[in-house]
C-alpha positions in Angstrom: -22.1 13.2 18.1 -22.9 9.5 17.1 -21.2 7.0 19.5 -19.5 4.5 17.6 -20.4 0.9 18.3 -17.6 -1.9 19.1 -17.5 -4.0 15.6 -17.3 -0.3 14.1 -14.2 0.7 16.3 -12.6 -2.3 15.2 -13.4 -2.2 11.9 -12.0 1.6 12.0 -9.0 0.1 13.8 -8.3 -2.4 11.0 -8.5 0.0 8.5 -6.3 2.5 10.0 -3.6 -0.1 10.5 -3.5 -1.4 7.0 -3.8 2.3 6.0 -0.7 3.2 8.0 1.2 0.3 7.2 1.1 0.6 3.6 1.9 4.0 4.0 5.2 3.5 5.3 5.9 1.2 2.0 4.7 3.8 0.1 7.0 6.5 1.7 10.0 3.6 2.0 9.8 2.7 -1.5 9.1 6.5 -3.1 12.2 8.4 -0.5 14.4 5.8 0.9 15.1 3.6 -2.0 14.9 6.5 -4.7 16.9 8.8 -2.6 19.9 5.4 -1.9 19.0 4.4 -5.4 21.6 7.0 -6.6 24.4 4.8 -5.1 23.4 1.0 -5.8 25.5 1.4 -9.0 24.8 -2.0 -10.7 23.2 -3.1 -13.7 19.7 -4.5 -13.2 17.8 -6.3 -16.5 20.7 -4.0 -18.8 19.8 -0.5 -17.2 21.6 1.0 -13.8 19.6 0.0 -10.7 18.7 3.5 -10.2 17.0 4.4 -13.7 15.0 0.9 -12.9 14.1 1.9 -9.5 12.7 5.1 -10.7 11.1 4.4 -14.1 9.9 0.8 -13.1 10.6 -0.5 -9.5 8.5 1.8 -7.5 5.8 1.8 -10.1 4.9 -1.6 -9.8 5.2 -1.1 -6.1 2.6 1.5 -6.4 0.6 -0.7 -8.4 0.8 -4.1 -5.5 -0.3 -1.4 -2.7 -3.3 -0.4 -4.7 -4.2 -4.0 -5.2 -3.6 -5.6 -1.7 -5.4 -2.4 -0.2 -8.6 -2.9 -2.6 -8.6 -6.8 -1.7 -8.2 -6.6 1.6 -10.7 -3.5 2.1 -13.1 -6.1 0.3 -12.1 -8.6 2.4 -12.7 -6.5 5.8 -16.2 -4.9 4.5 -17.6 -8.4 4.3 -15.7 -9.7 7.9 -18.0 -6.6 9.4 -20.9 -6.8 6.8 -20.8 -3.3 5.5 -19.7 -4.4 1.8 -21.6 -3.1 -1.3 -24.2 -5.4 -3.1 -22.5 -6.1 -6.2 -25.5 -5.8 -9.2 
């Protein structure tokens, strides 16, 4: 088994934690606000707050984790110097 070296440990670390962390806003935003959704009964741009929340809110959610994760995974492959050579 190949022993990992220090800058890849904490590279790994890094990783894991902005992994985890936008995890829990994926699982807060897709169970706890869609499941409490139900009673927030307001209007929100004309439609009930949870038809937004379903159809739209958690959507562009989705969309914000897949861009921060992307730009910061960039951002972290250059810190250790294991990004790709762009052509």
């Amino acid at each position: 088994m190949q022993q990992l070296s220090e800058a890849h440990e904490r590279y790994w670390q890094k990783n894991l934690r902005i992994t985890g962390v936008l995890l829990a806003i994926w699982f807060f935003v897709t169970f706890v606000i869609g499941y409490f959704a139900r009673d927030l009964s307001f209007n929100f741009f004309g439609w009930p707050f949870s038809f937004w929340v379903g159809a739209q809110g958690a959507l562009v959610v989705y969309v914000l984790i897949i861009w921060y994760y992307a730009r910061t995974m960039n951002r972290l492959d250059q810190e250790f110097g294991v990004a790709e050579e762009e052509e």
